[in-house]
PDB file of N, CA, C and O in Angstrom:
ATOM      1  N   UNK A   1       7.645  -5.847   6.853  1.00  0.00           N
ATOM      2  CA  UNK A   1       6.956  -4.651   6.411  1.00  0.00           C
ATOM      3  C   UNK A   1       7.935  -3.476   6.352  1.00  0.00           C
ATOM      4  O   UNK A   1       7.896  -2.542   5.551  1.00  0.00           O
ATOM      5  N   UNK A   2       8.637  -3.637   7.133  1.00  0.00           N
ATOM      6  CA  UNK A   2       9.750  -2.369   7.190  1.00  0.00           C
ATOM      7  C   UNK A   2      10.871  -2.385   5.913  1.00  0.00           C
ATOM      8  O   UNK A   2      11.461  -1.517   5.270  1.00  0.00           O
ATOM      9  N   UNK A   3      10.819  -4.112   5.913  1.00  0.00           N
ATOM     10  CA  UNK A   3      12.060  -3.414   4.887  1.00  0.00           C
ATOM     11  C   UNK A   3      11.153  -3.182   3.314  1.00  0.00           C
ATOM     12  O   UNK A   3      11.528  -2.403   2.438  1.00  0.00           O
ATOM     13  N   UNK A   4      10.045  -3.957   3.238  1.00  0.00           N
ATOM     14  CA  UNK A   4       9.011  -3.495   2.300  1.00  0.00           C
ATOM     15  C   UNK A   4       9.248  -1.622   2.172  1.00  0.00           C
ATOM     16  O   UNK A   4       9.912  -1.227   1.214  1.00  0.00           O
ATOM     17  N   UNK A   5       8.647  -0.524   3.219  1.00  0.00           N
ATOM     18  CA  UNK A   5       8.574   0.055   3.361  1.00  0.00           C
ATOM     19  C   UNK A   5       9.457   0.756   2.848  1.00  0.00           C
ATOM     20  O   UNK A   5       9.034   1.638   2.100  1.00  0.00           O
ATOM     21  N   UNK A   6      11.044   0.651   3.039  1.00  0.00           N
ATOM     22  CA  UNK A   6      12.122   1.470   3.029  1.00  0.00           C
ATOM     23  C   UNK A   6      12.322   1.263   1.344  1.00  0.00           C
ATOM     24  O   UNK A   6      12.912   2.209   0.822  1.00  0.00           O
ATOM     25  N   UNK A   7      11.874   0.046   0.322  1.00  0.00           N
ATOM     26  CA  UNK A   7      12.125  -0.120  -0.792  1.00  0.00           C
ATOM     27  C   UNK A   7      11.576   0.823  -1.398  1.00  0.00           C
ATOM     28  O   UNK A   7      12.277   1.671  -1.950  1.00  0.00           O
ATOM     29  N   UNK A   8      10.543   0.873  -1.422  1.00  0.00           N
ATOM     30  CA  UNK A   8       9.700   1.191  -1.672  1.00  0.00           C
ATOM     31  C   UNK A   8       9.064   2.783  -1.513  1.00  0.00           C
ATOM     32  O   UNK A   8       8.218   3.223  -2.290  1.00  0.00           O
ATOM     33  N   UNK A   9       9.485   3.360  -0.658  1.00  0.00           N
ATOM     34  CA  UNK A   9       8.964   4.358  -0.030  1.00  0.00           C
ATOM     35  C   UNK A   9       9.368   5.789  -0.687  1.00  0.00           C
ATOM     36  O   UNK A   9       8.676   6.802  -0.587  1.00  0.00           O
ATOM     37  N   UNK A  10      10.355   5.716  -1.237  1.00  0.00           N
ATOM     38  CA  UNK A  10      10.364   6.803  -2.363  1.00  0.00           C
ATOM     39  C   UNK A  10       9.847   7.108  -3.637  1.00  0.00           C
ATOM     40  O   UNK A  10       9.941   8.181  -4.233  1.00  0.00           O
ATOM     41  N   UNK A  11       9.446   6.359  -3.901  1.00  0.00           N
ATOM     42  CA  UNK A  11       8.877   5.639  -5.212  1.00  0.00           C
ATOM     43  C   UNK A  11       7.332   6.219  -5.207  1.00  0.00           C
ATOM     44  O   UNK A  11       6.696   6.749  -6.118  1.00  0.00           O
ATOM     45  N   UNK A  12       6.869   5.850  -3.498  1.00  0.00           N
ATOM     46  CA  UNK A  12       5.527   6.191  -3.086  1.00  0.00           C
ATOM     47  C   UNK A  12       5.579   7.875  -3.216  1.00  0.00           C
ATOM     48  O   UNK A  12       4.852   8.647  -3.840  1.00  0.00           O
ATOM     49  N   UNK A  13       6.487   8.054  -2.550  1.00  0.00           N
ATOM     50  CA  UNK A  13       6.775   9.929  -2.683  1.00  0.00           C
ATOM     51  C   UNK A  13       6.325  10.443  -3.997  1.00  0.00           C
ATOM     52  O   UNK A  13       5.471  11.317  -4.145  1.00  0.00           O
ATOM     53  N   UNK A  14       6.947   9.851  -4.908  1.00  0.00           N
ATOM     54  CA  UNK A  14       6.629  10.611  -6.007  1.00  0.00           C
ATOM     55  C   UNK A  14       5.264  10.200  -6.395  1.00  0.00           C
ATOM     56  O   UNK A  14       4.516  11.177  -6.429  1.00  0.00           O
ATOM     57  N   UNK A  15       4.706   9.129  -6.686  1.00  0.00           N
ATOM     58  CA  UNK A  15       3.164   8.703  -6.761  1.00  0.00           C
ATOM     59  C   UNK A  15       2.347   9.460  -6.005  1.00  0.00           C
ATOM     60  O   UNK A  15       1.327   9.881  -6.550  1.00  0.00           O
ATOM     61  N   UNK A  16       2.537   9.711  -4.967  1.00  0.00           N
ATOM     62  CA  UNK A  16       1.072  10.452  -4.182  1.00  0.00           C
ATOM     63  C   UNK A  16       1.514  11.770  -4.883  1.00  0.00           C
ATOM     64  O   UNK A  16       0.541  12.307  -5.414  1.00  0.00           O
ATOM     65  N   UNK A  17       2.698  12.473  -5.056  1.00  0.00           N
ATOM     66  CA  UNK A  17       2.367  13.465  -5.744  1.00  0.00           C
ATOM     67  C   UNK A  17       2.030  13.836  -7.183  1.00  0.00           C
ATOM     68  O   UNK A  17       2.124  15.016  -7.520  1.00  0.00           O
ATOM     69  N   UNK A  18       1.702  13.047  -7.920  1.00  0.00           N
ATOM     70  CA  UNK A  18       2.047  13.330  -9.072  1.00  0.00           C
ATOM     71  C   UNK A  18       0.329  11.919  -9.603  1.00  0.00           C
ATOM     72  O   UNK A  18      -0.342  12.158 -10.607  1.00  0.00           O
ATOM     73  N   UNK A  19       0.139  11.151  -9.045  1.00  0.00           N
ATOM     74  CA  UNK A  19      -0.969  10.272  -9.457  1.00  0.00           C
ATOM     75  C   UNK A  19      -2.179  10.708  -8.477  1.00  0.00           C
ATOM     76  O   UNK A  19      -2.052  11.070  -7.308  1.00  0.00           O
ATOM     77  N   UNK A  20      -3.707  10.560  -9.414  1.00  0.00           N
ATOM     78  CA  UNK A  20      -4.780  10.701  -8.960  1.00  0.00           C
ATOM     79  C   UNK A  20      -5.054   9.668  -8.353  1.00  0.00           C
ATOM     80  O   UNK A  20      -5.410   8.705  -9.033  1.00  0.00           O
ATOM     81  N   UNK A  21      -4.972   9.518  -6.744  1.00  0.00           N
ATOM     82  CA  UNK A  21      -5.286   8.336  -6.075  1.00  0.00           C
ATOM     83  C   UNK A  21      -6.590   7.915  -5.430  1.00  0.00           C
ATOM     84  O   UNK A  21      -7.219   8.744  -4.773  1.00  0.00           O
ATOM     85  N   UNK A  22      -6.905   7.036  -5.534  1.00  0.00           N
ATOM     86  CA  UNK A  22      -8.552   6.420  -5.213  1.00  0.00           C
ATOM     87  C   UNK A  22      -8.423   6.874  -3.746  1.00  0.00           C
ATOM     88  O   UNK A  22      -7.465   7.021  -2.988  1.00  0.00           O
ATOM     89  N   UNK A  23     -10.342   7.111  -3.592  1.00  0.00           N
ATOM     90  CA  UNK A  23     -10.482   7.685  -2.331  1.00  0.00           C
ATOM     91  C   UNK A  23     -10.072   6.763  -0.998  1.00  0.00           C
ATOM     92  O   UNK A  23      -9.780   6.952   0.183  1.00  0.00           O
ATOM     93  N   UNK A  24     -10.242   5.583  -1.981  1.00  0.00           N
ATOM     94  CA  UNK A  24      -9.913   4.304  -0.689  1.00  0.00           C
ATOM     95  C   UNK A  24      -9.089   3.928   0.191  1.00  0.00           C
ATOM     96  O   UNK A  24      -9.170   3.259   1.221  1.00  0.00           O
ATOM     97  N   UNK A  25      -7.776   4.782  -0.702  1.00  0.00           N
ATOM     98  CA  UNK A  25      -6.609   4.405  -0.291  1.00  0.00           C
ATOM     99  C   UNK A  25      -6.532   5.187   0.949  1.00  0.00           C
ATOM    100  O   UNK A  25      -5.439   4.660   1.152  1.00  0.00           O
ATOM    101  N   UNK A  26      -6.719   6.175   2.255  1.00  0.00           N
ATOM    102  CA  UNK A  26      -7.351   6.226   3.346  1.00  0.00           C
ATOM    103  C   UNK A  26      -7.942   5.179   4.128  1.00  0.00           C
ATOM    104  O   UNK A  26      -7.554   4.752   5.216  1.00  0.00           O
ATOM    105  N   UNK A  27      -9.203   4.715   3.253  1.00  0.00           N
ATOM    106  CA  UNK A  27     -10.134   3.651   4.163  1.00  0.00           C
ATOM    107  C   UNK A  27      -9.041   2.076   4.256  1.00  0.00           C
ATOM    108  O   UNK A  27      -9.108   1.203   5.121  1.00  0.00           O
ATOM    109  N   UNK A  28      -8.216   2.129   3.215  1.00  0.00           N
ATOM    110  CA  UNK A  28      -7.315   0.557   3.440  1.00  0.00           C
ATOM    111  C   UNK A  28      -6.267   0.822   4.227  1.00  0.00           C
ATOM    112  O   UNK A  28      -5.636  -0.141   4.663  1.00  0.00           O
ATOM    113  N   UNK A  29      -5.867   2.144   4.571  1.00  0.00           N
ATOM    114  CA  UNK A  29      -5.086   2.168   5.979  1.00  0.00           C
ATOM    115  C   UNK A  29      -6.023   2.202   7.436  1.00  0.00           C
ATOM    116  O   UNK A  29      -5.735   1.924   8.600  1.00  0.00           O
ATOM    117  N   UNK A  30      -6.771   2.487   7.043  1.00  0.00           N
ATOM    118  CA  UNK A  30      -7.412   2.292   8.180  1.00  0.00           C
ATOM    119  C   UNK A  30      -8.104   0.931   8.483  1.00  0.00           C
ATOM    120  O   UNK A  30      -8.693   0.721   9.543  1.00  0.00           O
ATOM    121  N   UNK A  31      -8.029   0.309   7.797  1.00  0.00           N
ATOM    122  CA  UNK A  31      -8.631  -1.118   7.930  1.00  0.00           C
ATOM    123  C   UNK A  31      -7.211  -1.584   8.133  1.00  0.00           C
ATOM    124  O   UNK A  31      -7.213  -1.990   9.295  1.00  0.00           O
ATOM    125  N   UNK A  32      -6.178  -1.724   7.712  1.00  0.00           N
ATOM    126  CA  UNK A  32      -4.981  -2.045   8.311  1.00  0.00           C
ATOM    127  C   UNK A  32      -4.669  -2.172   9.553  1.00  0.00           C
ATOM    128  O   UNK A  32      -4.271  -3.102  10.255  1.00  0.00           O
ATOM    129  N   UNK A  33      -4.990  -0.748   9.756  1.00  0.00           N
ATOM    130  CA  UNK A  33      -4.348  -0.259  11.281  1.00  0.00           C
ATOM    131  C   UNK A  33      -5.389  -0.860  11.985  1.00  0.00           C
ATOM    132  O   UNK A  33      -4.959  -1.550  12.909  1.00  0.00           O
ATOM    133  N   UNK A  34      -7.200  -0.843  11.833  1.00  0.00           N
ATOM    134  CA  UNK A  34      -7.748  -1.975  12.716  1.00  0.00           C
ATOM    135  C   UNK A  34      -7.780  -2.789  12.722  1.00  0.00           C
ATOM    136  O   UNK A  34      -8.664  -3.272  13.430  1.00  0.00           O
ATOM    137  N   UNK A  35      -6.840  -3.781  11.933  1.00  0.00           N
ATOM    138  CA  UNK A  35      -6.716  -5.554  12.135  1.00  0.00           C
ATOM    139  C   UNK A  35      -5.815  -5.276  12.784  1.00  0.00           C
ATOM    140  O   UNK A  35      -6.070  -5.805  13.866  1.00  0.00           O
ATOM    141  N   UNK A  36      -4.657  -4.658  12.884  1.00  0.00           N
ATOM    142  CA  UNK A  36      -2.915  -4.958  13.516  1.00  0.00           C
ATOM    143  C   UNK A  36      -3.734  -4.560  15.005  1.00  0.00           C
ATOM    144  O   UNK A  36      -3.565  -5.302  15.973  1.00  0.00           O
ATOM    145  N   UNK A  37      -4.452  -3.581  15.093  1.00  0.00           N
ATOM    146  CA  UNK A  37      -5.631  -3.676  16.953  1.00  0.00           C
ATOM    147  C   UNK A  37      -6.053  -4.499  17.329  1.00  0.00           C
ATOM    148  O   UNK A  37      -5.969  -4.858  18.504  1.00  0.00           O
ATOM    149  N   UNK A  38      -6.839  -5.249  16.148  1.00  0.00           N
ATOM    150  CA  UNK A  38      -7.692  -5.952  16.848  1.00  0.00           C
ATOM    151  C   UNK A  38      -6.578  -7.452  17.783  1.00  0.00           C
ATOM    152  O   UNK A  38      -6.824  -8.121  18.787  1.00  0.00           O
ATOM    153  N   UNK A  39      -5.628  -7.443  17.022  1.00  0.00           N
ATOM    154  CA  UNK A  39      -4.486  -8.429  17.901  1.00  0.00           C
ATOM    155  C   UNK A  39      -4.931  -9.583  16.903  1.00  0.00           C
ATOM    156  O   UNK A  39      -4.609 -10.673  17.377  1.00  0.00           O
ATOM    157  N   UNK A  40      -5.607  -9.702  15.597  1.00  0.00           N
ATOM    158  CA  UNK A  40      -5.836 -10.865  15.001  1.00  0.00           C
ATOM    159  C   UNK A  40      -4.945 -11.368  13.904  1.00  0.00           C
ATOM    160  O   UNK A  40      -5.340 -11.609  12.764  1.00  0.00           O
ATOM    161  N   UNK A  41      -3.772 -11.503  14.313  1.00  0.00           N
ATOM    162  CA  UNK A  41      -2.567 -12.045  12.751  1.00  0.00           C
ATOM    163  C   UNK A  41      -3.235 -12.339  11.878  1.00  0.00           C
ATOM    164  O   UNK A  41      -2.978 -11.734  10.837  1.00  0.00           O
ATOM    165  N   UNK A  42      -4.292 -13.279  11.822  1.00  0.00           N
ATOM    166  CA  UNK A  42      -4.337 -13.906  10.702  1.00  0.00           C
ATOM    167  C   UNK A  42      -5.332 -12.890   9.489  1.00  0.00           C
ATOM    168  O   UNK A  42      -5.362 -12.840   8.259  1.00  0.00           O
ATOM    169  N   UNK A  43      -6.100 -12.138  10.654  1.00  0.00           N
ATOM    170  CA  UNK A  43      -6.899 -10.768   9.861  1.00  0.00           C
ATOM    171  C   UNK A  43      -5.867 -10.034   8.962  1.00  0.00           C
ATOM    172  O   UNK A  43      -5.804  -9.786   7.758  1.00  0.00           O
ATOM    173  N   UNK A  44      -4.946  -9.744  10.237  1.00  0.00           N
ATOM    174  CA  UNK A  44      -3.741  -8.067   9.558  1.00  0.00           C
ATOM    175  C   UNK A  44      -3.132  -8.738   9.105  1.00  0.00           C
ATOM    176  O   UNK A  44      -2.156  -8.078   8.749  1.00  0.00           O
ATOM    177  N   UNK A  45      -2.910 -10.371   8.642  1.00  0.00           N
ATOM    178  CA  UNK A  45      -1.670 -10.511   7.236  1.00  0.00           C
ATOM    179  C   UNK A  45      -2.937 -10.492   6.070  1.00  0.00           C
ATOM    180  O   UNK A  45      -2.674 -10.029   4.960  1.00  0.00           O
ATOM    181  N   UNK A  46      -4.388 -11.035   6.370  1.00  0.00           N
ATOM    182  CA  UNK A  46      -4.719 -11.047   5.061  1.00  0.00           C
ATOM    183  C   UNK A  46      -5.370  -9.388   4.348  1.00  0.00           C
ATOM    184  O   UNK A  46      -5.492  -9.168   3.143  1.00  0.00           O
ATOM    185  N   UNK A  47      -5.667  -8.521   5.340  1.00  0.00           N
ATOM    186  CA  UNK A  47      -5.674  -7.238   5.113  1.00  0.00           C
ATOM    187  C   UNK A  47      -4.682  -6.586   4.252  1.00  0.00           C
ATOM    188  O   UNK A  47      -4.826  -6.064   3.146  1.00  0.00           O
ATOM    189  N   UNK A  48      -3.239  -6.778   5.282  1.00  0.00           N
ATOM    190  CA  UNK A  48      -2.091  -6.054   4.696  1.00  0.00           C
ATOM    191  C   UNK A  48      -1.804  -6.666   3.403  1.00  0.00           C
ATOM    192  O   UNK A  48      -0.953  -6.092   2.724  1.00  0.00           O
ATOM    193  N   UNK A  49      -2.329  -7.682   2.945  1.00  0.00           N
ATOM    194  CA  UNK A  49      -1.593  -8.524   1.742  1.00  0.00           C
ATOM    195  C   UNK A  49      -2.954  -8.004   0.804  1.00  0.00           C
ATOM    196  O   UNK A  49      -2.643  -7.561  -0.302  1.00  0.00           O
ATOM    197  N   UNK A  50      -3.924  -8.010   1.021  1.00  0.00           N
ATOM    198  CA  UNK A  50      -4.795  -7.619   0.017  1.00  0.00           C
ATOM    199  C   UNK A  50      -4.387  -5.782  -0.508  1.00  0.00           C
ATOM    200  O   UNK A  50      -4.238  -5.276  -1.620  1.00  0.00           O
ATOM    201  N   UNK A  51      -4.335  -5.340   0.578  1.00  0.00           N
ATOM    202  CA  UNK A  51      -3.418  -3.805   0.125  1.00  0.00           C
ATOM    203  C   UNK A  51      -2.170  -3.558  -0.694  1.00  0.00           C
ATOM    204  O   UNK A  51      -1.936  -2.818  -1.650  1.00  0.00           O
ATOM    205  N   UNK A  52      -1.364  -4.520   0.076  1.00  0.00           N
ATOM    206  CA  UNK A  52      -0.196  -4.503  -1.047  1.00  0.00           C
ATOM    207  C   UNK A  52      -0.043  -5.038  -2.372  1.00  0.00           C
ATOM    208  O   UNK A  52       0.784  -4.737  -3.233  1.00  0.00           O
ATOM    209  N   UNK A  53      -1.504  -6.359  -2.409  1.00  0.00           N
ATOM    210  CA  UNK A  53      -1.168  -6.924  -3.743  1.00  0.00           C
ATOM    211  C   UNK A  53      -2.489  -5.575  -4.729  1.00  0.00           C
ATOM    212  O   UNK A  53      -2.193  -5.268  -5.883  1.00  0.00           O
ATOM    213  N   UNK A  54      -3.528  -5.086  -4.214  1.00  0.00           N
ATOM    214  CA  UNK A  54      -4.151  -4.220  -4.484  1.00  0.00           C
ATOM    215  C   UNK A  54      -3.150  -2.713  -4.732  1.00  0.00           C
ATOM    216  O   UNK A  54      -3.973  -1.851  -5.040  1.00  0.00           O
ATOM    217  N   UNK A  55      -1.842  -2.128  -4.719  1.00  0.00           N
ATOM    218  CA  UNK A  55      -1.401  -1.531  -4.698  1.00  0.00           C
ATOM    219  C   UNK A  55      -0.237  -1.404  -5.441  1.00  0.00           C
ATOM    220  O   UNK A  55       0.214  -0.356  -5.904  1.00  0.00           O
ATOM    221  N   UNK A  56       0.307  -2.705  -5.549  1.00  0.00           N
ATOM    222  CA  UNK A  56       1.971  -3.054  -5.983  1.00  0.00           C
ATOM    223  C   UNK A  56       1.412  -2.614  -7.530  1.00  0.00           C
ATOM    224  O   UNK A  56       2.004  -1.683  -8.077  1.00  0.00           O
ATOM    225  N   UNK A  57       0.167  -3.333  -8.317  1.00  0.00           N
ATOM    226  CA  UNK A  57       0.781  -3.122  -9.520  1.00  0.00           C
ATOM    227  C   UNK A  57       0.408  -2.024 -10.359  1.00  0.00           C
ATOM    228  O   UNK A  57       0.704  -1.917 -11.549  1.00  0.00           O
ATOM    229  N   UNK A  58      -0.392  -1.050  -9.539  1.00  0.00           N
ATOM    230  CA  UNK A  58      -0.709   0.370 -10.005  1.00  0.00           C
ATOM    231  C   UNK A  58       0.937   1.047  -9.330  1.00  0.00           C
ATOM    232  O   UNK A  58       1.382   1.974 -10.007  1.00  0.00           O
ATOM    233  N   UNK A  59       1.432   0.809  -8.616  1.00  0.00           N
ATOM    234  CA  UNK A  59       2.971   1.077  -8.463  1.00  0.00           C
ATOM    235  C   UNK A  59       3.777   1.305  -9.508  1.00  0.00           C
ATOM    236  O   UNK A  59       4.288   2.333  -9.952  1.00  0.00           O
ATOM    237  N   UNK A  60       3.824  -0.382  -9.987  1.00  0.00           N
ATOM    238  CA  UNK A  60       4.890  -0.840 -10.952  1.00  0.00           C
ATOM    239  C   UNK A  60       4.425  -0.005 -11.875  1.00  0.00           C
ATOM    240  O   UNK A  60       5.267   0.883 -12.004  1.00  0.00           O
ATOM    241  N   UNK A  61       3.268   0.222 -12.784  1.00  0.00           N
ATOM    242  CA  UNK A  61       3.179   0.810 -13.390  1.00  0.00           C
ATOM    243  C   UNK A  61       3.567   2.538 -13.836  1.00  0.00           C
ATOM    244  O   UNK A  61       3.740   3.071 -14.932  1.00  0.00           O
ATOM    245  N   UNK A  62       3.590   2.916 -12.826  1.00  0.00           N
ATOM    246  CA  UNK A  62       3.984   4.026 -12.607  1.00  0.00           C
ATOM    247  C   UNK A  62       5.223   4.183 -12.216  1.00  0.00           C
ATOM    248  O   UNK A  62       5.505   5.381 -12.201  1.00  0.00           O
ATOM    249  N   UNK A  63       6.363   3.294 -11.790  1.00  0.00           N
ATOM    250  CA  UNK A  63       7.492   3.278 -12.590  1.00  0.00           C
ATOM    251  C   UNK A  63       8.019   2.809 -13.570  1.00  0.00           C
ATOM    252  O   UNK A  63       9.216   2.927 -13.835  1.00  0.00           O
ATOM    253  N   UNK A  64       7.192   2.215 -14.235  1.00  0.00           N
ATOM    254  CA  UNK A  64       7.612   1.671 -15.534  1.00  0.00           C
ATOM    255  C   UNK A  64       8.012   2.291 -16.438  1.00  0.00           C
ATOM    256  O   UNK A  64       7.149   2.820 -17.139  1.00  0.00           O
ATOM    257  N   UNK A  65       9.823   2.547 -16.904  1.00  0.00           N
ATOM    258  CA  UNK A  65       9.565   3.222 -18.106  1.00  0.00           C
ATOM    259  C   UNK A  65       9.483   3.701 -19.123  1.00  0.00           C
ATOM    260  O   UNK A  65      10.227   4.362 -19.847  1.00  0.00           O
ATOM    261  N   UNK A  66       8.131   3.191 -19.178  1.00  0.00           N
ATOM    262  CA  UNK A  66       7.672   3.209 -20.773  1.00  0.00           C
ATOM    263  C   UNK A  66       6.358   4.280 -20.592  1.00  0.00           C
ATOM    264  O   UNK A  66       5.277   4.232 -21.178  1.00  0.00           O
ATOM    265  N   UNK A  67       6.812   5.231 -19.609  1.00  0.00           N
ATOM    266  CA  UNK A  67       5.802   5.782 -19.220  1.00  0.00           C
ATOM    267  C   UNK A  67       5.759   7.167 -19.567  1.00  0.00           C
ATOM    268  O   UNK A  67       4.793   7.856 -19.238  1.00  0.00           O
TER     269      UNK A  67
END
């Protein structure tokens, strides 16, 4: 996740400023952060993976560019 993070993480900088982001994106960190609590791996990988694959390609898009 970290090195996810560090790829990635500037990229995010400019997206939250500049893209209208769904209200959700709040409620899917927080559902994150309560599977990695609850101590259940197999919850917080399929959480964290539904976020990131729910996330990556409104990303890509927004560096894409043809934009």
């Amino acid at each position: 996740i970290s090195a996810l993070h560090a790829v990635i993480e500037p990229y995010m900088r400019i997206w939250f400023d500049y893209v209208e982001k769904p209200l959700t994106a709040r409620e899917e960190h927080a559902a994150v952060i309560a599977a990695l609590r609850s101590g259940d791996a197999g919850q917080a990988e399929q959480v964290m993976q539904e976020h990131i694959l729910g996330t990556a390609p409104m990303l890509a898009e927004f560096v894409t560019p043809s934009r």
